[in-house]
Backbone atoms as SQL, in Angstrom:
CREATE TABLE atoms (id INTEGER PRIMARY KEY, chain TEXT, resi INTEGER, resn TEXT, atom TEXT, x REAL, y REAL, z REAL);
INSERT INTO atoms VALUES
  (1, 'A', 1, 'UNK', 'N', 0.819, -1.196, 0.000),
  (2, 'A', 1, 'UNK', 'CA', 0.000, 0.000, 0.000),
  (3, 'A', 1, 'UNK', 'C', 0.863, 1.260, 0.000),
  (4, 'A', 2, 'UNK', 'N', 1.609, 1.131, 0.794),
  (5, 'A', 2, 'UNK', 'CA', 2.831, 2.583, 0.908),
  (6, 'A', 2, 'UNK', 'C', 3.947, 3.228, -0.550),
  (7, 'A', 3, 'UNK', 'N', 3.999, 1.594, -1.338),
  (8, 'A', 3, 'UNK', 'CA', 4.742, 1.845, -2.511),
  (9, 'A', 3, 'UNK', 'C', 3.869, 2.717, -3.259),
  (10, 'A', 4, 'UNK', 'N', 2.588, 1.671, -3.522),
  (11, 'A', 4, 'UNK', 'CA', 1.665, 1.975, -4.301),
  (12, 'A', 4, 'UNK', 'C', 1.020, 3.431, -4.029),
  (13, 'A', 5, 'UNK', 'N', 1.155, 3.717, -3.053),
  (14, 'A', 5, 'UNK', 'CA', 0.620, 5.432, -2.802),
  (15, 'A', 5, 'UNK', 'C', 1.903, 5.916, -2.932),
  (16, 'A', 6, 'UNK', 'N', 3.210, 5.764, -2.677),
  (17, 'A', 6, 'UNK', 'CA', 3.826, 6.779, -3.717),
  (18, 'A', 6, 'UNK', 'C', 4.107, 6.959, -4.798),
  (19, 'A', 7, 'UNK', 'N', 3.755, 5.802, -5.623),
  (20, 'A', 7, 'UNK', 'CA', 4.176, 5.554, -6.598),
  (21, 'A', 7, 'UNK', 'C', 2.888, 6.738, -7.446),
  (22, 'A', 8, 'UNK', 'N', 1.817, 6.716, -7.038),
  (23, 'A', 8, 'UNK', 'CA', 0.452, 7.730, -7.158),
  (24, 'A', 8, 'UNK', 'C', 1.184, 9.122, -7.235),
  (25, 'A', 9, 'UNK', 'N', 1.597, 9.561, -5.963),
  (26, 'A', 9, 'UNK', 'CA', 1.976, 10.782, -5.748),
  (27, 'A', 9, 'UNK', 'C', 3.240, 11.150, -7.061),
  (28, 'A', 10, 'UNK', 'N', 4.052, 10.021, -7.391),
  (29, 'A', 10, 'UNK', 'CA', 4.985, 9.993, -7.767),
  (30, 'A', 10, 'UNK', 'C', 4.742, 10.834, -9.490),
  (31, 'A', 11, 'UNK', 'N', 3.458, 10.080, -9.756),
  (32, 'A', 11, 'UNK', 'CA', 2.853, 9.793, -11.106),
  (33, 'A', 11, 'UNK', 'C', 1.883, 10.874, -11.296),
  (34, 'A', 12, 'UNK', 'N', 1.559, 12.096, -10.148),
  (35, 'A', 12, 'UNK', 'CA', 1.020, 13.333, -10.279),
  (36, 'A', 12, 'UNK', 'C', 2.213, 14.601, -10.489),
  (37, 'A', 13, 'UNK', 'N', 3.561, 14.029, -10.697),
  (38, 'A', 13, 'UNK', 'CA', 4.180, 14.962, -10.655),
  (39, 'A', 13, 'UNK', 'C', 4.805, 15.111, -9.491),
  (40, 'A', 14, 'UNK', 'N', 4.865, 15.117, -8.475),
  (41, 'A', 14, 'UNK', 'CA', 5.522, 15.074, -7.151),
  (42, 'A', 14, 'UNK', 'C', 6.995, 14.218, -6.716),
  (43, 'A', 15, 'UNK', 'N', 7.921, 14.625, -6.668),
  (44, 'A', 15, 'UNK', 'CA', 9.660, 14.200, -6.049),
  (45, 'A', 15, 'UNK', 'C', 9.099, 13.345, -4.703),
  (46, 'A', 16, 'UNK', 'N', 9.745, 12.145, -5.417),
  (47, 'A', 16, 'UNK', 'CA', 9.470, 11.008, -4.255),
  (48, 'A', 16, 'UNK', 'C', 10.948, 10.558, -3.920),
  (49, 'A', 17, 'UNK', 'N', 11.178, 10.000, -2.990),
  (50, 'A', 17, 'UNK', 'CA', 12.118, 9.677, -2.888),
  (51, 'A', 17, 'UNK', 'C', 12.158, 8.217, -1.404),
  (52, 'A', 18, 'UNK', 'N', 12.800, 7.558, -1.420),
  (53, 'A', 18, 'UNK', 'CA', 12.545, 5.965, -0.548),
  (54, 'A', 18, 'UNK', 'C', 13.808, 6.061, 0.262),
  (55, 'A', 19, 'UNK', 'N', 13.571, 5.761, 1.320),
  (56, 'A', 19, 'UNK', 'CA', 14.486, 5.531, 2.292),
  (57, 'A', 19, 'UNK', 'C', 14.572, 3.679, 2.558),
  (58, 'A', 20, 'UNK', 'N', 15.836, 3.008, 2.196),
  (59, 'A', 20, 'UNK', 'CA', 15.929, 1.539, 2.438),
  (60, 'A', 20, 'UNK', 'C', 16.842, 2.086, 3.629),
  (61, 'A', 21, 'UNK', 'N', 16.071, 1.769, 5.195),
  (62, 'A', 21, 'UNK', 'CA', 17.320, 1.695, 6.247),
  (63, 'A', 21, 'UNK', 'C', 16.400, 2.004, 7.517),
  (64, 'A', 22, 'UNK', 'N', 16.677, 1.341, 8.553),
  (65, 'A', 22, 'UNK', 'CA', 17.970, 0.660, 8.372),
  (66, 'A', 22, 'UNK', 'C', 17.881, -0.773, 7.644),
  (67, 'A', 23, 'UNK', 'N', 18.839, -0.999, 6.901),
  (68, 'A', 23, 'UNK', 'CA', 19.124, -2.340, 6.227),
  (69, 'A', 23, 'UNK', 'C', 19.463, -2.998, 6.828),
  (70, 'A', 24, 'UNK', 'N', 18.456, -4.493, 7.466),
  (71, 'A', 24, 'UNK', 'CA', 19.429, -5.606, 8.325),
  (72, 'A', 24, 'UNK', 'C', 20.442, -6.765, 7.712),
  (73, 'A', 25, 'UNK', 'N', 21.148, -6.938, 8.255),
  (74, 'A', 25, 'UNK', 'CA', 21.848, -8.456, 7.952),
  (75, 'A', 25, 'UNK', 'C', 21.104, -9.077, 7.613),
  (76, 'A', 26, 'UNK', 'N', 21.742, -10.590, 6.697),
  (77, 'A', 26, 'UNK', 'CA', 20.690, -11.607, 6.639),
  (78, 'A', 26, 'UNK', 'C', 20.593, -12.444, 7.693),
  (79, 'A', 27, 'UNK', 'N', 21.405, -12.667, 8.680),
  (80, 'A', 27, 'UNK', 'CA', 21.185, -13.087, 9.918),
  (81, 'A', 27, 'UNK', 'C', 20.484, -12.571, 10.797),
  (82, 'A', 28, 'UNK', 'N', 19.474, -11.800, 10.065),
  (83, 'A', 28, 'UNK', 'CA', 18.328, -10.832, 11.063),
  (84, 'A', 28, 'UNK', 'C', 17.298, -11.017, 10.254),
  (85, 'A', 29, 'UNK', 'N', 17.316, -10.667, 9.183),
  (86, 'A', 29, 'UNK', 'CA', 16.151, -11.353, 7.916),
  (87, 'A', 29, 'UNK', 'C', 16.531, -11.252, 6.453),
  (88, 'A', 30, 'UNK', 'N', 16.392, -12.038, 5.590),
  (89, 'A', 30, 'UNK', 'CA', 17.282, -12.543, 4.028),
  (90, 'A', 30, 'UNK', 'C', 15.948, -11.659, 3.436),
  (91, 'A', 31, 'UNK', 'N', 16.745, -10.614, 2.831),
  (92, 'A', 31, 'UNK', 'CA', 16.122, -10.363, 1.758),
  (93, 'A', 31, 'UNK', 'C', 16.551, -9.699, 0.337),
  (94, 'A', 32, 'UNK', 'N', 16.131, -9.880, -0.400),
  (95, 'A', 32, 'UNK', 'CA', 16.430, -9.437, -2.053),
  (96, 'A', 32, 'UNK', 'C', 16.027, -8.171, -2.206),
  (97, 'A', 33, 'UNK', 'N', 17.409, -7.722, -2.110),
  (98, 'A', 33, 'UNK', 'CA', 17.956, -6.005, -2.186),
  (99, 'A', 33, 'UNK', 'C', 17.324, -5.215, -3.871),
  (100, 'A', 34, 'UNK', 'N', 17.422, -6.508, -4.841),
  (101, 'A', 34, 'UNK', 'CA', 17.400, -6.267, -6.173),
  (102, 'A', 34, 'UNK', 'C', 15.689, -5.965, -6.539),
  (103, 'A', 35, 'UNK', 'N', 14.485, -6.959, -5.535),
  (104, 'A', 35, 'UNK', 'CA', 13.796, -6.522, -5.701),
  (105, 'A', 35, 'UNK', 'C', 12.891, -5.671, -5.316),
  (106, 'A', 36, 'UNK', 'N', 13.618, -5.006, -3.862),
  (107, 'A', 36, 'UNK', 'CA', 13.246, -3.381, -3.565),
  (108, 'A', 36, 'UNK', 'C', 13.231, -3.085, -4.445),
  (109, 'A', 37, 'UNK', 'N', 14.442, -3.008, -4.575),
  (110, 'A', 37, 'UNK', 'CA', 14.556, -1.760, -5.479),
  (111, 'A', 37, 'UNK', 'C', 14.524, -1.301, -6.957),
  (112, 'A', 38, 'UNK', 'N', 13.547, -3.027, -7.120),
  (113, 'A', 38, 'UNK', 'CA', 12.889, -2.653, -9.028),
  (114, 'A', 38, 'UNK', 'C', 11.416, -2.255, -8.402),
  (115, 'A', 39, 'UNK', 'N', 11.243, -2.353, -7.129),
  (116, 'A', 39, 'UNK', 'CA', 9.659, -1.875, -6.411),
  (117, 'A', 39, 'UNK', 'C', 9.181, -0.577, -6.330),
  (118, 'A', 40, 'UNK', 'N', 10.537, -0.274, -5.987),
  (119, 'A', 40, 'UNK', 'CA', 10.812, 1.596, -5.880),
  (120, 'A', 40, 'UNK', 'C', 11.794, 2.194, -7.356),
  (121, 'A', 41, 'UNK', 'N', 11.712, 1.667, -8.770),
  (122, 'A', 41, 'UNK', 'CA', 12.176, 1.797, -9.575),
  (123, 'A', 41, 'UNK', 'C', 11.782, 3.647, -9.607),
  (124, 'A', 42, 'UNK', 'N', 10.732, 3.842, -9.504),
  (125, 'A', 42, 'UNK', 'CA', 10.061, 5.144, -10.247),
  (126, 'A', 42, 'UNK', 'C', 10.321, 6.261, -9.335),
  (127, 'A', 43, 'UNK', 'N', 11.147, 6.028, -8.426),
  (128, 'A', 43, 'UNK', 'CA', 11.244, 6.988, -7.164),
  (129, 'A', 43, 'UNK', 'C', 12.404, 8.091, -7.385),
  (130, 'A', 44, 'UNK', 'N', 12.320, 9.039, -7.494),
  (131, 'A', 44, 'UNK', 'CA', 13.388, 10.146, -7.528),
  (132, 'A', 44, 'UNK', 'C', 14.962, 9.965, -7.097),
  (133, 'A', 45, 'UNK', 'N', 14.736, 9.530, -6.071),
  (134, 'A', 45, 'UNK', 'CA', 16.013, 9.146, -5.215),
  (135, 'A', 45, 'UNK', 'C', 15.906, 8.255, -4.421),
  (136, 'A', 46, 'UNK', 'N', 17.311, 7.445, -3.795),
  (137, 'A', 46, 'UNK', 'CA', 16.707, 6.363, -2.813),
  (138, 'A', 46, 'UNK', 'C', 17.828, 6.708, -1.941),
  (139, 'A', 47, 'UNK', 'N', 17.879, 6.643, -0.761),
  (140, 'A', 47, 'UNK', 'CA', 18.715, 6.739, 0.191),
  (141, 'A', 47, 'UNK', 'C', 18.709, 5.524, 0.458),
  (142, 'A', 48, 'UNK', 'N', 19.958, 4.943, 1.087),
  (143, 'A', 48, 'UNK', 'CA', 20.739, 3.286, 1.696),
  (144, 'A', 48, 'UNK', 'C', 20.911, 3.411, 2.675),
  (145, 'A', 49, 'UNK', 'N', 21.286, 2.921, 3.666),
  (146, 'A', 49, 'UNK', 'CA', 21.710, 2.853, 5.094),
  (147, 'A', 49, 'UNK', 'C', 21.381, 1.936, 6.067),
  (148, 'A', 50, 'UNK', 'N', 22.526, 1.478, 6.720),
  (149, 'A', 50, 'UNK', 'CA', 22.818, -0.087, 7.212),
  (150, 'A', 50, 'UNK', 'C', 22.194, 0.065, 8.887),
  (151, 'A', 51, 'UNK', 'N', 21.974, -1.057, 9.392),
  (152, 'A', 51, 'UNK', 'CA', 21.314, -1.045, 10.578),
  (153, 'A', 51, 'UNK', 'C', 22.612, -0.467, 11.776),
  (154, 'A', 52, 'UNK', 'N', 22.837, 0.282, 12.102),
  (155, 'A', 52, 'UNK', 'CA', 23.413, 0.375, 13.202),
  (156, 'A', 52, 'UNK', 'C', 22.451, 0.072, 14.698),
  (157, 'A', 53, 'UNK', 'N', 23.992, -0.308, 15.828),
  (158, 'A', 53, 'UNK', 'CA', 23.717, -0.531, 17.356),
  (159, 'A', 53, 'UNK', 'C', 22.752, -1.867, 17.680),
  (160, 'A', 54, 'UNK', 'N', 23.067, -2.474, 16.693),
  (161, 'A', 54, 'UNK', 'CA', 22.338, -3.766, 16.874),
  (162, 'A', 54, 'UNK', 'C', 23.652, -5.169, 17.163),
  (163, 'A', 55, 'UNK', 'N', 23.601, -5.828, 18.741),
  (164, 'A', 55, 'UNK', 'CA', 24.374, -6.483, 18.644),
  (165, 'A', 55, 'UNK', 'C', 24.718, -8.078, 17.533),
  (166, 'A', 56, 'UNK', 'N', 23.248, -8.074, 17.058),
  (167, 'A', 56, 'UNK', 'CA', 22.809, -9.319, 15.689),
  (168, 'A', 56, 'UNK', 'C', 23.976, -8.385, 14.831),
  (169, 'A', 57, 'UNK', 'N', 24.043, -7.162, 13.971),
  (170, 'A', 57, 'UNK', 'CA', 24.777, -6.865, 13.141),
  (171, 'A', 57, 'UNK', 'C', 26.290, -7.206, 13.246),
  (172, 'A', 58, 'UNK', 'N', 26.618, -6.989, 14.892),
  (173, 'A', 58, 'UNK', 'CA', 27.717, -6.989, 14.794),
  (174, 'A', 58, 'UNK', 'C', 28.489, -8.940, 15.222),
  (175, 'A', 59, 'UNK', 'N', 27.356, -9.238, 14.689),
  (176, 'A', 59, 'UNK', 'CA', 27.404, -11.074, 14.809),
  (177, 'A', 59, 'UNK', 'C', 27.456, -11.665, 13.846),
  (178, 'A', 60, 'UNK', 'N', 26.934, -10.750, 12.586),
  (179, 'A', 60, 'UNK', 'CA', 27.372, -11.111, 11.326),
  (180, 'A', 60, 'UNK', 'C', 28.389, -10.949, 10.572),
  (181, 'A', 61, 'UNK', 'N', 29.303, -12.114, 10.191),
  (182, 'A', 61, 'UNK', 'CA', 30.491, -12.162, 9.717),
  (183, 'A', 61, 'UNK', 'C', 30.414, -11.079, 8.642),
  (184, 'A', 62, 'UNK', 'N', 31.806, -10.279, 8.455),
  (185, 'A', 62, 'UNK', 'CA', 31.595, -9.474, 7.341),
  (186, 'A', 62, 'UNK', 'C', 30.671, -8.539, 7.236),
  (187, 'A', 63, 'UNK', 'N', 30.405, -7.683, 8.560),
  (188, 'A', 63, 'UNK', 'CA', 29.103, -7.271, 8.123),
  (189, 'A', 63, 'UNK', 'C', 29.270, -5.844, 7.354),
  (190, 'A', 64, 'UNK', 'N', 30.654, -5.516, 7.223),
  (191, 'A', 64, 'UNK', 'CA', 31.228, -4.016, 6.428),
  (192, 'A', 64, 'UNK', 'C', 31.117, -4.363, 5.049),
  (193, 'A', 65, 'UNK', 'N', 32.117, -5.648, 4.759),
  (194, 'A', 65, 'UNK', 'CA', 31.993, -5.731, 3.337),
  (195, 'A', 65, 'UNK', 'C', 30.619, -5.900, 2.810),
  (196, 'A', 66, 'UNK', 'N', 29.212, -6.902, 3.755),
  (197, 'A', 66, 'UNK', 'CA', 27.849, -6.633, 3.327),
  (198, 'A', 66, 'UNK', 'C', 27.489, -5.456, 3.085),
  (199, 'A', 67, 'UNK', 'N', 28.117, -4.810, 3.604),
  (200, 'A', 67, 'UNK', 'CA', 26.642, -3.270, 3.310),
  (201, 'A', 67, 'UNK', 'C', 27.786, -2.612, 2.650),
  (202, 'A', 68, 'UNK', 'N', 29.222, -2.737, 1.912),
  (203, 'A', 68, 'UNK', 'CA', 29.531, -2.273, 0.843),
  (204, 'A', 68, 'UNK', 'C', 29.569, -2.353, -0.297),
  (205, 'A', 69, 'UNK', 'N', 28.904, -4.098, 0.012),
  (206, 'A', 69, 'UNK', 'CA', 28.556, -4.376, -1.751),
  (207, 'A', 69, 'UNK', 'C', 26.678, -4.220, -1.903),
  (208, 'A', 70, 'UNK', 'N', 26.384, -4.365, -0.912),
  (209, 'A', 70, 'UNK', 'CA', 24.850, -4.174, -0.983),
  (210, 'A', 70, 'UNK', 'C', 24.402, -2.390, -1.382),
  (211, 'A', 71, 'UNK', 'N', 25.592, -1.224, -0.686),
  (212, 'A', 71, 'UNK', 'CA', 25.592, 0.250, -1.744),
  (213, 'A', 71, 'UNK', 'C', 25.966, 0.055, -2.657),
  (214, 'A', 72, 'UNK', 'N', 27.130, -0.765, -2.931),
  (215, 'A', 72, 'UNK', 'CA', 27.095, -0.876, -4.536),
  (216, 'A', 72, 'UNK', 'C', 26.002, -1.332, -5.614),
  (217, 'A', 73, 'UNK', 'N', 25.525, -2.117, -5.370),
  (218, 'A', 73, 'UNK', 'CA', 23.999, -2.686, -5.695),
  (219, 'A', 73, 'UNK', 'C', 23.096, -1.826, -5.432),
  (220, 'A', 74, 'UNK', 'N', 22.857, -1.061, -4.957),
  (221, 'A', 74, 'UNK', 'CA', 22.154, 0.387, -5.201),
  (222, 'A', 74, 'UNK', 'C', 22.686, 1.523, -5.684),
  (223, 'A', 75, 'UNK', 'N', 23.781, 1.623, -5.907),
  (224, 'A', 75, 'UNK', 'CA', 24.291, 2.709, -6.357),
  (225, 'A', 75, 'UNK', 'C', 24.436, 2.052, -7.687),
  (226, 'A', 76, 'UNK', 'N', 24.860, 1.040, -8.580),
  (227, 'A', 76, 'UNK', 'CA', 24.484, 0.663, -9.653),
  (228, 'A', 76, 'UNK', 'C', 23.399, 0.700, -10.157),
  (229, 'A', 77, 'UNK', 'N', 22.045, 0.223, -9.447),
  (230, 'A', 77, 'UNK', 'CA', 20.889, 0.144, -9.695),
  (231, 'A', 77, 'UNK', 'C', 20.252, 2.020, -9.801),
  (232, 'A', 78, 'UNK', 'N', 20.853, 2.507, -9.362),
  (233, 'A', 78, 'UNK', 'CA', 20.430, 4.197, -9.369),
  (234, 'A', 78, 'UNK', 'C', 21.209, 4.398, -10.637),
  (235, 'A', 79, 'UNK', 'N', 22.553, 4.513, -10.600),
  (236, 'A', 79, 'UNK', 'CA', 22.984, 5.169, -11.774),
  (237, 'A', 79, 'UNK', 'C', 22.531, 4.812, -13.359),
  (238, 'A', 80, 'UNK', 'N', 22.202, 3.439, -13.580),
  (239, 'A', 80, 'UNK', 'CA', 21.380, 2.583, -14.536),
  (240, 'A', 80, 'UNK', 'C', 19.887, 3.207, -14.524),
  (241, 'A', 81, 'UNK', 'N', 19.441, 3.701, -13.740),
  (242, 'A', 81, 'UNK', 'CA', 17.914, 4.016, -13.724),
  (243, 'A', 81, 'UNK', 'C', 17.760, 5.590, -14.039),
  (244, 'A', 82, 'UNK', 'N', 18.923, 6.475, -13.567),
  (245, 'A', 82, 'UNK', 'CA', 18.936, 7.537, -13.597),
  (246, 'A', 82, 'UNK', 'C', 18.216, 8.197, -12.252),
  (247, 'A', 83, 'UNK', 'N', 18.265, 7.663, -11.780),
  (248, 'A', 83, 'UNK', 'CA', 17.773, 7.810, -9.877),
  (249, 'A', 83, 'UNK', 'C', 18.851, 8.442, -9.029),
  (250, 'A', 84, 'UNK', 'N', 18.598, 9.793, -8.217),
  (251, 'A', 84, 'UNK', 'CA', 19.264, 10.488, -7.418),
  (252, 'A', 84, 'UNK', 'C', 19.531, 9.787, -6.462),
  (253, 'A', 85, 'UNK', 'N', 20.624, 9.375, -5.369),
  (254, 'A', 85, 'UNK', 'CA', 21.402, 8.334, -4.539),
  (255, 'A', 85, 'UNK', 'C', 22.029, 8.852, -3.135),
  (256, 'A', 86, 'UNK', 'N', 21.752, 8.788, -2.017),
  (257, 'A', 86, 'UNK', 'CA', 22.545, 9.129, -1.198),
  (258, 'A', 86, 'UNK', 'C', 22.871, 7.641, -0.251),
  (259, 'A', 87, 'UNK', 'N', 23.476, 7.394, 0.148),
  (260, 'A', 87, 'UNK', 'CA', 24.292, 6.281, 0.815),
  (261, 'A', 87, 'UNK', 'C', 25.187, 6.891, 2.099),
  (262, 'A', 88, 'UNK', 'N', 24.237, 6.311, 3.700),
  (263, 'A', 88, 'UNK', 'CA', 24.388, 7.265, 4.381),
  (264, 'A', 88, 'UNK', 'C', 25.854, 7.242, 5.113),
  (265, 'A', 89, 'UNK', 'N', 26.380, 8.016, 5.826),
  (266, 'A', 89, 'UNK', 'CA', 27.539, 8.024, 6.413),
  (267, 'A', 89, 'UNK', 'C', 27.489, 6.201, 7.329),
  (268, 'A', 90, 'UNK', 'N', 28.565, 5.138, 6.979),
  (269, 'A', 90, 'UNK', 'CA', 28.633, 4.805, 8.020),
  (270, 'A', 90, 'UNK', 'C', 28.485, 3.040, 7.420),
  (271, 'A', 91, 'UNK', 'N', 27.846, 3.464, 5.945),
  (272, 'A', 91, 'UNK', 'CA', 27.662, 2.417, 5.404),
  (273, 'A', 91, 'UNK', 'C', 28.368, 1.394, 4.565),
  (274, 'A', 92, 'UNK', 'N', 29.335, 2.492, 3.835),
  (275, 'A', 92, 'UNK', 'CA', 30.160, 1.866, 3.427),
  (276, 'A', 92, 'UNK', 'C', 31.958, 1.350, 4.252),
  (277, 'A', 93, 'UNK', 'N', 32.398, 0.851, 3.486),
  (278, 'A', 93, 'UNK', 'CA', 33.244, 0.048, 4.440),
  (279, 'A', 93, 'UNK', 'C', 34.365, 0.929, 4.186),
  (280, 'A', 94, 'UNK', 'N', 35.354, 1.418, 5.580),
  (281, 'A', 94, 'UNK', 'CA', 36.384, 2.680, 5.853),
  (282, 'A', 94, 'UNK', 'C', 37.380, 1.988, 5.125);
């Protein structure tokens, strides 16, 4: 219902834009990053950003390199779409 009403607003002319975050591990729940975000294809911009202060995150092996290839996978998927991108401090790997 929430896509689908912005996707409305989206389609009257109105700057939409989707916030994915916080993004959990899959050791918190598995999900397909690819098909957010063909869900929110029509959206202006999408902001990324990884779950912080969760001790599950920090239980998942790798959990820097996850959420640096999972912005990359949105930041590909934006630049291919022509979609405005912010990827928040913290997400990608130092």
């Amino acid at each position: 219902e929430r896509i689908a009403a912005l996707k409305c607003l989206h389609d009257t002319g109105l700057k939409t834009w989707v916030s994915i975050e916080p993004y959990p591990t899959p050791n918190i729940i598995k999900q397909n990053l690819t098909e957010i975000l063909e869900a929110v294809s029509f959206a202006d911009k999408i902001v990324f950003g990884r779950l912080n202060y969760s001790p599950l995150v920090k239980a998942f092996t790798h959990a820097d390199d996850f959420y640096s290839n999972q912005a990359e996978v949105v930041a590909d998927f934006c630049r291919s779409n022509k979609i405005g991108i912010h990827i928040k401090n913290g997400t990608l790997k130092n």
